[in-house]
N, C-alpha and C positions, 0 to 999 in steps of 0.2 A: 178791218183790223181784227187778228185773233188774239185772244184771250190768253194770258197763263190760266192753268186749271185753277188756281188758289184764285185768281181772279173770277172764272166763273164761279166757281163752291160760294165765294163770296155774295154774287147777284143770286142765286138760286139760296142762298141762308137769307136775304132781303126778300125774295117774295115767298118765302115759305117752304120753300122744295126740303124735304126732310134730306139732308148732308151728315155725314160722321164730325163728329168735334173735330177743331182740329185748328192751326195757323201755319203760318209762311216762316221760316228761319233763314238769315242767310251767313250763319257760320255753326259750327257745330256746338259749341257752346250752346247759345240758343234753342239748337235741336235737344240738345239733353234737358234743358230746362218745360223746355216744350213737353216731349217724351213724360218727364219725372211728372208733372203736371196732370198730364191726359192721365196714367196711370193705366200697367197693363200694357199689351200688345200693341204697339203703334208701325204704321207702316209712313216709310222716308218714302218720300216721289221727286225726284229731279222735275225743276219747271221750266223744260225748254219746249216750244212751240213747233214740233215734229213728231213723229211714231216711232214705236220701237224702244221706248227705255225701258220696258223690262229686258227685252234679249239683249240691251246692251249694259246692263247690271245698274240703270236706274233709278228700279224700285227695289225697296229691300222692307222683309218683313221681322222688328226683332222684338226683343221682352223688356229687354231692361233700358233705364235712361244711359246707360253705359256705352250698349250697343246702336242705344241711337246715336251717341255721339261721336262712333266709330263709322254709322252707315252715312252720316253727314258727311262726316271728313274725306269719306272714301269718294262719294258722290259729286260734293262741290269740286266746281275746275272741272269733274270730265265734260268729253268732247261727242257729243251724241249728233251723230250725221251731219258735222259743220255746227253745232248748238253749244255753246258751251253753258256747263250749269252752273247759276250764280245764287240761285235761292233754291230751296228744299219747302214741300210741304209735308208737315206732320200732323197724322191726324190718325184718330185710336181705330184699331182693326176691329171688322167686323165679320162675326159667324155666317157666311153665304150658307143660304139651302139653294137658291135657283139665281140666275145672272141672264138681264133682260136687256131689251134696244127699246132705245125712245128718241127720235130727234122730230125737230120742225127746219123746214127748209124752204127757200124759194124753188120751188116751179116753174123754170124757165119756158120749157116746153108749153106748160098744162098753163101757164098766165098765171097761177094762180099761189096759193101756199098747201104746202104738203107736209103733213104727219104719217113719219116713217113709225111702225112699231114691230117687234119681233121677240120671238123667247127664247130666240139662240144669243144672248149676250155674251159681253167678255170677250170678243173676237174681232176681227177686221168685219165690217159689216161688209166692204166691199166682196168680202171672198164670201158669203153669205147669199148678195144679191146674185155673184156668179156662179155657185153654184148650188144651193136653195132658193131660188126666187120666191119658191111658195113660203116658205119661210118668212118674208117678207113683207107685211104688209102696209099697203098705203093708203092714205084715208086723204081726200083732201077735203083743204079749209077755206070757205069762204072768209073772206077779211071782215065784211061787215057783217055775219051771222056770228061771227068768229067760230071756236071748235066744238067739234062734236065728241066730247070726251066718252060718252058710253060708248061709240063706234070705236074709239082707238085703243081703250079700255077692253073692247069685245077680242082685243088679238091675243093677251092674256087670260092664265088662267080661272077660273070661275070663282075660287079662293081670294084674290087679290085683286079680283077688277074692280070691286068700290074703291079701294086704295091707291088704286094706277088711276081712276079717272079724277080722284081728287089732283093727285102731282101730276095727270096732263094738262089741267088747266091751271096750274100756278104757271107750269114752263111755256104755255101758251102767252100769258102775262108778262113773263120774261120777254118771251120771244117781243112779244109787242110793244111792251112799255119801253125795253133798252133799244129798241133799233136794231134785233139783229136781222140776219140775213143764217144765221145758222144757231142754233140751240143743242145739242146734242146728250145723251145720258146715256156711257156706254161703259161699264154696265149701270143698271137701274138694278138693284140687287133687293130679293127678299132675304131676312133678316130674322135673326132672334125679338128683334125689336119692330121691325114692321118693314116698309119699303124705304130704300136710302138710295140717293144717287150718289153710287161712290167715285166714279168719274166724269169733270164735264166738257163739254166744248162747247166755248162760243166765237160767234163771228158777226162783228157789230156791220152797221153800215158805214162806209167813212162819210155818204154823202149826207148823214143826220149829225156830221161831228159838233156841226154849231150849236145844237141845242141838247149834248152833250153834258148831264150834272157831272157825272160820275168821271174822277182823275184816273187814268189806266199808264202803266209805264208804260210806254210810245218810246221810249228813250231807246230800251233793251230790247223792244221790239224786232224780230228775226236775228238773223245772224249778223256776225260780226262785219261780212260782205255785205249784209241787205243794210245797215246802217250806215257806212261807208257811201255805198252806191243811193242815198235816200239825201243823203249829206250835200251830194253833187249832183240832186236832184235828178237823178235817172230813174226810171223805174224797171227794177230789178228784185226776181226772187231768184232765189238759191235752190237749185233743185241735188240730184244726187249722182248725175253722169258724171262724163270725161268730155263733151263735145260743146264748148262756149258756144253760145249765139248769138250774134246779134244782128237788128233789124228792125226795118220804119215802119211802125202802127204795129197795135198792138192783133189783130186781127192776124197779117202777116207771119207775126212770130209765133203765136199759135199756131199758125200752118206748118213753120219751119221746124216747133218741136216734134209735133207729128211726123214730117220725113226723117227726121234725122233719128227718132225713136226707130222708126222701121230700117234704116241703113244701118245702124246701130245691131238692132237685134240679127239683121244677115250677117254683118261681119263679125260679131261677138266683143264691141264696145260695149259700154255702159250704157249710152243715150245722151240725153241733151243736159247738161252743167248748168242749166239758166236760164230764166226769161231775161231777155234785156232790152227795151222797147227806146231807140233812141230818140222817136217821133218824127217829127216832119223835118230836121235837121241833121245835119250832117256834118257840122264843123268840124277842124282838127281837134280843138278841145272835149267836142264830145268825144270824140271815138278816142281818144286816150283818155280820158276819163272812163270810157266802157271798158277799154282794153284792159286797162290799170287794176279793174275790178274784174275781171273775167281771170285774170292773170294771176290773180292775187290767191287763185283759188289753186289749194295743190293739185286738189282730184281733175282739173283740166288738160286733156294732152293735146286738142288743136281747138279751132276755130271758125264757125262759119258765121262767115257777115252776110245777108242777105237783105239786100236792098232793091225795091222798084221805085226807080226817080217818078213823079208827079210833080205836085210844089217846086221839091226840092228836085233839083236836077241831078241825073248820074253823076257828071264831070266833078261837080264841088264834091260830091262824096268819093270817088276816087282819091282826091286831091288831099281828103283831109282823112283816106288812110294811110297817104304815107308818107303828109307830115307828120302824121300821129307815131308812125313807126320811127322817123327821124326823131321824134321828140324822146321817144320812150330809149330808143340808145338799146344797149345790151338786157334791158329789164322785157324787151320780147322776145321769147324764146320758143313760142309757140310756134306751128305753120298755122299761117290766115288761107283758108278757102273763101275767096271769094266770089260771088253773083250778082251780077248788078241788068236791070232792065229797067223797059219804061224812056222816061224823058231825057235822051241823048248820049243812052245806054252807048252807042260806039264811042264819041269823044272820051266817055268815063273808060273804057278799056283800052284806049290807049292809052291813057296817061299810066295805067297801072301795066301796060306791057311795056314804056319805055321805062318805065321805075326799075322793071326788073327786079324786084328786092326777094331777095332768095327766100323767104319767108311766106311769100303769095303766091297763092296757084287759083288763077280765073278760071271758072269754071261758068258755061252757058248758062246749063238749064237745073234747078231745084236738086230734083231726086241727084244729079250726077251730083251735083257740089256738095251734099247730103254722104253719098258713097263714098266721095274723095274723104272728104273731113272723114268719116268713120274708117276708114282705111289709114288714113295719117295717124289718127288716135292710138290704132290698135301696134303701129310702127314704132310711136312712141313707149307703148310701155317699155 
């Protein structure tokens, strides 16, 4: 589960991570009284769980409790990448001299846990590791010695590395005490005042939720689709293409966004619209329920379902996409590409070649139903 920022600011002010003053508002009134409060420069941050609110007019930096109550106004209600903003944090601006990277993460690779640090902050780290890697550095952490703060302290300057090793082991602490599986401080900014993490990112475990103290909104949790789609127990995130997906196991569907990314970038679509993992099942009611939600999204222009029968046999998922497209009536308007293989892969194509339904186009193998769908996309604009 990720975090709102005002959510982490919050865990990292509990274990001590030095943060800017500041609180959560969720109408503009409040943001002025907030503002009037803190006194001084205060900077508005929209708290939707995606990148990019500053280029999408986000955050905003102003003086007076006036103007906060103008940056709220303007703020609240937008729509940042499918996010819409329902709360604001307000918290007093701070004098940057230098803007730094700090996170802790799982090591899938290495088994183990790893401390990223770096002194290019304030940026996409990922265009950092792509094109500074030296830039970069990683230190790993054994769990039961836990961290070696002078080593990840050593990646900063010789001025602030007593200061950076004290806040790597509070967010170490974080890291371990909350459950996560990501920690993040980007930037970790020096200061008139000393080191501040002035933005954060967390990302708990879901599978510690049981012993879970700490209440996080789960309600507003992703977008308006991923709540939707979490409702009807599907599991679904909301990515930023034009090309729906859907597909049994989640392994699979990671495979399918990978091609469809690459057909995507030949034919000049956007790429994949979605995870949508409908598991080992294939009912009519799933797949209109997936449909419903893939469909619901504007930025969608086709569809690929990709399916390998095992358990669940081709034939029933054939069958229950095109009662599902009976069911849905004129509300599909998409073309479905579809592939299906695996356990009785032929009965399942015919049932969807005598369907005929002008909306499907069978397609054999991966990469082609990948190309098709990205070609339908780009037909559609």
């Amino acid at each position: 589960m990720d975090l709102f920022e005002h959510e982490a600011r919050d865990l990292f002010e509990k274990h001590g991570v030095p943060v800017p003053r500041g609180r959560v508002a969720a109408d503009p009134a409040a943001a002025r009284s907030l503002a009037a409060e803190l006194g001084g420069p205060v900077v508005i941050k929209a708290q939707v769980k995606t990148g990019g609110r500053g280029k999408a007019g986000g955050v905003r930096v102003v003086h007076t409790a006036d103007d906060a109550e103008q940056a709220a106004d303007d703020i609240l209600g937008m729509d940042i990448k499918g996010h819409t903003v329902h709360r604001v944090l307000v918290t007093e601006a701070s004098e940057i001299a230098d803007e730094y990277y700090l996170s802790f993460l799982l090591d899938r690779a290495g088994r183990t846990f790893l401390a990223m640090a770096s002194t290019e902050g304030g940026m996409e780290i990922e265009e950092v590791a792509a094109t500074r890697p030296d830039a970069l550095v990683r230190v790993p952490v054994d769990p039961l010695a836990g961290v070696d703060s002078a080593a990840v302290a050593a990646a900063f300057p010789a001025d602030v590395r007593g200061e950076v090793a004290g806040v790597v082991e509070k967010l170490w602490d974080v890291f371990v005490t909350e459950d996560c599986t990501l920690v993040e401080v980007n930037p970790l900014a020096s200061t008139s005042t000393g080191i501040v993490a002035l933005d954060g990112k967390i990302t708990l475990d879901d599978n510690a939720a049981f012993r879970r103290s700490a209440s996080f909104d789960e309600a507003s949790d992703g977008s308006p689709l991923e709540r939707e789609a979490r409702s009807l127990g599907l599991n679904y995130v909301k990515l930023d293409g034009d090309i729906g997906v859907i597909g049994n196991g989640a392994g699979l569907v990671m495979s399918t966004l990978d091609v469809v990314a690459a057909a995507a970038a030949e034919a000049g679509a956007r790429g994949p619209a979605n995870f949508l993992d409908i598991g080992g099942g294939a009912s009519a009611q799933v797949m209109v329920d997936g449909l419903t939600v893939i469909l619901g999204d504007a930025q969608v222009r086709s569809v690929f379902v990709n399916v390998f029968g095992g358990i669940t046999a081709c034939d029933p998922v054939a069958t229950g996409i095109v009662r599902s497209l009976e069911i849905l009536g004129a509300r599909a308007t998409k073309p479905l590409v579809v592939r299906l293989d695996g356990n009785n892969v032929a009965e399942g194509r015919r049932i969807l070649a005598e369907a005929a339904h002008p909306l499907v186009t069978v397609v054999a193998t991966m990469d082609d139903a990948a190309r098709e769908a990205a070609k339908l996309a780009i037909a559609e604009v």
